[in-house]
KEVEX-916923 format. One record per atom (N, C-alpha, C): x negated, y negated, z negated; residue in three letters. Coordinates in steps of 0.02 Angstrom, whole numbers, plus 50000, padded with zeros to 5 digits. Layout:
// residues N
XYZAla ...
This chain:
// residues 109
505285034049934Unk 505035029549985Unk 504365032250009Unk 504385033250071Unk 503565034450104Unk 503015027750098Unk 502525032150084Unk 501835028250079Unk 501855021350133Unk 501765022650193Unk 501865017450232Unk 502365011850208Unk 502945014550215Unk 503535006950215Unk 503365005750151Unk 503095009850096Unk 502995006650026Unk 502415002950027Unk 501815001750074Unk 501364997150088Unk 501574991050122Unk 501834993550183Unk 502424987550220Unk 502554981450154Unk 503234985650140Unk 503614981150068Unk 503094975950014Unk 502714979249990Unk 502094976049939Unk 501704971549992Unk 501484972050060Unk 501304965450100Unk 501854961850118Unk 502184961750118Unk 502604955950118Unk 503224953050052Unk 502974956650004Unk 503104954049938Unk 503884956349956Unk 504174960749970Unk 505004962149990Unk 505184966449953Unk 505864968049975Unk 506574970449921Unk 506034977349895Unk 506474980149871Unk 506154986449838Unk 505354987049796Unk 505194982349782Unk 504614982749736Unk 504554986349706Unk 504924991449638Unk 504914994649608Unk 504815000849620Unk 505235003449691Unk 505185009249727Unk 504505010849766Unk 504135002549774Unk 503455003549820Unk 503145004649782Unk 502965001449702Unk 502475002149669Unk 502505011449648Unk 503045014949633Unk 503105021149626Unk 502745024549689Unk 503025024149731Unk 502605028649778Unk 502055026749800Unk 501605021449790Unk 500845019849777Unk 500805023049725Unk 500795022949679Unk 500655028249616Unk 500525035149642Unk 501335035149672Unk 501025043149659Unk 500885046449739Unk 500635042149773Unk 500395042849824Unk 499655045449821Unk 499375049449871Unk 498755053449845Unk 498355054649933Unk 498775053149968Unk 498595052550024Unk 498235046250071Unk 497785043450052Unk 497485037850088Unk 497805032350129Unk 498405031350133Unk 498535028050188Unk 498145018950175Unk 498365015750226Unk 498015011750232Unk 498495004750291Unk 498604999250246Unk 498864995450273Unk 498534990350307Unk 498484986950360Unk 497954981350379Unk 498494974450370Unk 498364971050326Unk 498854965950318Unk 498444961350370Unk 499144958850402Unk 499274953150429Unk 499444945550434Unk 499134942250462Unk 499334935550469Unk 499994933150459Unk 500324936850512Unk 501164937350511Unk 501224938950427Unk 501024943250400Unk 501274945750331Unk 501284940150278Unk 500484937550288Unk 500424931150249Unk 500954926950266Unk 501034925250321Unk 501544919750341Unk 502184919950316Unk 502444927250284Unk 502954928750277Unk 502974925650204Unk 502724928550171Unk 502614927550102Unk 502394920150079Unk 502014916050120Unk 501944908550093Unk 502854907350088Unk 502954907750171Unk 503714906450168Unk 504094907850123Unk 504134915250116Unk 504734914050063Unk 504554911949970Unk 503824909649975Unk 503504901349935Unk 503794895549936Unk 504084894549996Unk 504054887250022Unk 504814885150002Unk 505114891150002Unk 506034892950025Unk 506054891949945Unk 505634893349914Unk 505864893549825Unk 506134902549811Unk 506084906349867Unk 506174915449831Unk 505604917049777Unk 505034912149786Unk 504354916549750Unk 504074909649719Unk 503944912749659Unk 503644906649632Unk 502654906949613Unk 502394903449591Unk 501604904049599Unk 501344908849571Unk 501604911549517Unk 501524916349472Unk 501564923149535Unk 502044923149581Unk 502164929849615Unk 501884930049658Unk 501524922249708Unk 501144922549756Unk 500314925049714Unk 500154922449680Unk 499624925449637Unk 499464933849627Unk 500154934549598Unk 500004942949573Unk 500104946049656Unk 500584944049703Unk 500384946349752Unk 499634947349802Unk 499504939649786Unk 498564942349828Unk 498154944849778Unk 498264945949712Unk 497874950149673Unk 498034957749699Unk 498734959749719Unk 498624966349707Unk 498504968849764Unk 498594963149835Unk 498274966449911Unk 497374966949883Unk 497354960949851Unk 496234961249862Unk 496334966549810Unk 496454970249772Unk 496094975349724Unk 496294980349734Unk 496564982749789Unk 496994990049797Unk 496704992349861Unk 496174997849859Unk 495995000549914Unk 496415002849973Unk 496965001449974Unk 497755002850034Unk 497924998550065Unk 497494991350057Unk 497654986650076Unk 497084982150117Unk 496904983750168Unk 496534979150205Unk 496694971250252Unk 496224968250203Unk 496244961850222Unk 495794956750251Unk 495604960850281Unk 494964959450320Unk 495084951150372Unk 495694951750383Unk 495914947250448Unk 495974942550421Unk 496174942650347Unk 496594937550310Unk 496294936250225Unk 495654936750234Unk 495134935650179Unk 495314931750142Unk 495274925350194Unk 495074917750166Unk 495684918150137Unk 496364916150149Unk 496754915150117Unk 496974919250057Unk 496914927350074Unk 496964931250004Unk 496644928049944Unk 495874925749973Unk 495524924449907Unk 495804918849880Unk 495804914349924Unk 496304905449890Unk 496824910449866Unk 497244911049857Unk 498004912949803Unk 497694917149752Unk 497164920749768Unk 496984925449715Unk 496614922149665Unk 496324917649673Unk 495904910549640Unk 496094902749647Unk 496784901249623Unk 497204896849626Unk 496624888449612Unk 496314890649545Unk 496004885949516Unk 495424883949585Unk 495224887749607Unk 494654885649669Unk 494854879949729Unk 495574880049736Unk 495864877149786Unk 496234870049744Unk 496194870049670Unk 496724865449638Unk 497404867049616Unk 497404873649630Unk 497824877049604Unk 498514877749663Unk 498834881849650Unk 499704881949712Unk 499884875749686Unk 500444875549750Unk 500864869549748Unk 501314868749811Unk 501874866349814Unk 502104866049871Unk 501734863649927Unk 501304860549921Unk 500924854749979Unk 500424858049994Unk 500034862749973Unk 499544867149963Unk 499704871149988Unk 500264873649992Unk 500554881650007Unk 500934881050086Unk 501094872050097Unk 501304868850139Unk 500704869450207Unk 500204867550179Unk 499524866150213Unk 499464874550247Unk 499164877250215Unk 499054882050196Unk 499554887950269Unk 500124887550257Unk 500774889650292Unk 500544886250390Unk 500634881450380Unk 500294876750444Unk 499924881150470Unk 499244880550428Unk 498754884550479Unk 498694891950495Unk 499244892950453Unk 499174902550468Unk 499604902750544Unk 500244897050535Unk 500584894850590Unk 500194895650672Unk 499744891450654Unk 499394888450710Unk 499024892550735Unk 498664897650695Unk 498234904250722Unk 499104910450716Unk 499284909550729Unk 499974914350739Unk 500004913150818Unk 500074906650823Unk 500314903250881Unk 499914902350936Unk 499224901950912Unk 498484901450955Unk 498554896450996Unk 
C-alpha cells in the first residue's frame, strides 16, 4: 500500500488497517496528510452506526494528534475532545451525536 492511501485509510479509521499501519512504518518518506472535517465526519459516523466503538474512536484521535503525518490543524478542537474523553465527560452516543451535528453544520456552512 502507498504512503498516501495508507494515510487516507488511518483518517478515516477504514478497511485495511493493518496494511496502513505497515506502510507508515516502513514509510521513510515524509508524506503528510491534512485531515479533514469531512474525515472527522466520517468516523464519528461510522460511531454513531455502531462500526466503531469508544475505545476505537479514542485510539483513533490518539494516533492522528501524535503522528507527525497527520495534520490537524483544521480539526484541533475535536481531535483533542476524543483524544481526552474524560475532559468532555467522556464518549457517548449523545456526545458523539452533538459533536457529529456540528462538524455537520461547518461541512454545510
Amino acid at each position: 500500500m502507498e504512503i498516501l492511501a495508507a494515510l487516507q485509510v488511518l483518517a478515516v479509521y477504514g478497511e485495511q488497517q493493518d496494511q496502513a499501519f505497515e506502510a507508515l512504518i516502513d514509510s521513510q518518506d515524509g508524506a503528510l496528510h491534512l485531515v479533514s472535517l469531512k474525515d472527522v465526519y466520517t468516523v464519528l459516523d461510522r460511531y454513531l452506526s455502531g462500526s466503531l466503538t469508544e475505545d476505537d474512536l479514542e485510539d483513533w484521535a490518539m494516533l492522528l494528534d501524535s503522528r507527525d503525518e497527520f495534520d490537524c490543524s483544521t480539526v484541533e478542537d475535536y481531535i483533542y475532545a476524543l483524544n481526552n474523553p474524560d475532559l468532555m465527560g467522556g464518549i457517548s452516543h449523545s456526545a458523539i451525536a452533538t459533536m457529529a451535528d456540528l462538524v455537520r453544520e461547518q461541512l454545510t456552512g
